[in-house]
C-alpha positions, 0 to 999 in steps of 0.5 A: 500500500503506497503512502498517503500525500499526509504520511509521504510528507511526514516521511520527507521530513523524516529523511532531512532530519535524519540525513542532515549535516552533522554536529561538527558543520552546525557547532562550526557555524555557531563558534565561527572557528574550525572545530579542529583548533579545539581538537588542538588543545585536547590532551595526547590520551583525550580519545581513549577517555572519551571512549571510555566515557561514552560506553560508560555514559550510554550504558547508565543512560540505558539503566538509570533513564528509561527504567523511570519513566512512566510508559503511559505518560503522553507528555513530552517536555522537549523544552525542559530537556533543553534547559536541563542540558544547557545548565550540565554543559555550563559545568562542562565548559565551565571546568574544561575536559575533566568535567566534561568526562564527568558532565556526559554521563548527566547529558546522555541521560537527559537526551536519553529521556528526551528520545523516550518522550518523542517516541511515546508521542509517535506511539512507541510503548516504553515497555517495550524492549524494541522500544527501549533500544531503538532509544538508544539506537539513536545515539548512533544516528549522527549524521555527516560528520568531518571526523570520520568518513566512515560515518557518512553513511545513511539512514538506513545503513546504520540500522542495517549494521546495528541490525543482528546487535539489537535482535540479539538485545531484544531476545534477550530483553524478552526474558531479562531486565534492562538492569542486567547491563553487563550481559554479552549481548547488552555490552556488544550493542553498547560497543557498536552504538558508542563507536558512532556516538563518540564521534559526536562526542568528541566534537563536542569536547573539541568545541568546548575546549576551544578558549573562548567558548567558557561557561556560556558557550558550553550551554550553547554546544549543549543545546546543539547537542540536545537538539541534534539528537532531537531532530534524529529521534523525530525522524527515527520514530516517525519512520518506526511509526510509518513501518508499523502502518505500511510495511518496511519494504514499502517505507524503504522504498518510498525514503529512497525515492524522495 
């Protein structure tokens, strides 16, 4: 069954959400500087702790926001999301990379609630364990970054590659808690969406290591943070939505097409 004019639109919005610039091109614009002068000043070893501290944020993000959120609840409260991280990423510009390492866990749980509020709103049950990783499933979808090449990838490619990682999390999930944090599964398809997410990261950490970017200027690239993962979670969630009504193969088609 082909899309209606109403859900073909919904699904073009989707796909400019999704397929935007990345973090790195929207922190540029704001600052006026390359990101790479930022890069510069990062200490030798600044890479393998953001590393760490990106599985470490994603995995408490995991456990800590979604087992509290109410399921049932249909309010989203994007704003207040917004605030809440603007006022870590003042800490974190504030006190430099120490605090930054520190501030992430406190951002990747409100973004991670955020996420859960958006997929409420487009009919996702948080009960769900399908639910609760294709949440987390978004902190992989980062779009074109200057980093990496290898993260400028669709869409849909980056499902398709989380794809044997997030059935083997739901099977498990079926028959145990997201408490169990450190199953197999769990920490393999942390690894995968971290690999991506760190990327992201790392730009931010490079942004707000930039001398003049201080307390304020940390709010700042904080709300770019949030908003960015915003805008991936809406059109992760409408595409999620529309599968549900159409079909995968008619929604791929279909997003290929636009």
């Amino acid at each position: 069954m082909p899309l209606s004019d109403a859900h073909f639109a919904e699904l073009s919005e989707a796909k400019r959400l999704l397929e935007n610039p990345g973090l790195a091109v929207k922190i540029t614009d704001l600052v006026g500087k390359p990101i790479e002068k930022g890069f510069e000043l990062l200490p030798d070893n600044w890479r393998q702790r953001v590393g760490v501290a990106t599985k470490d944020a994603l995995m408490f993000a995991m456990n800590g926001a979604l087992l509290t959120m109410d399921s049932q609840s249909s309010k989203t409260y994007p704003r207040w999301h917004k605030a809440a991280a603007a006022l870590s990423g003042a800490a974190g510009g504030a006190f430099g990379l120490p605090a930054l390492i520190a501030e992430l866990m406190v951002s990747t749980t409100i973004m991670c609630r955020s996420i859960a509020d958006i997929a409420r709103a487009n009919g996702e049950s948080l009960d769900s364990p399908s639910t609760r990783l294709a949440c987390i499933e978004v902190f992989a979808l980062g779009g074109v970054s200057k980093l990496d090449d290898a993260a400028e990838i669709g869409y849909f490619a980056v499902r398709s590659s989380l794809g044997r990682a997030v059935s083997e999390a739901t099977q498990y999930l079926a028959s145990h808690t997201l408490a169990d944090g450190g199953a197999p599964v769990l920490v393999r398809l942390i690894a995968l969406i971290a690999a991506r997410f760190q990327i992201q990261v790392s730009e931010k950490a490079a942004a707000q290591m930039i001398p003049i970017i201080g307390a304020a200027g940390g709010a700042v690239i904080n709300l770019l943070f949030i908003d960015h993962f915003q805008d991936m979670s809406r059109g992760h969630f409408t595409v999620r939505r529309l599968e549900r009504h159409y079909g995968v193969e008619e929604v791929r088609g279909t997003y290929d097409l636009i």
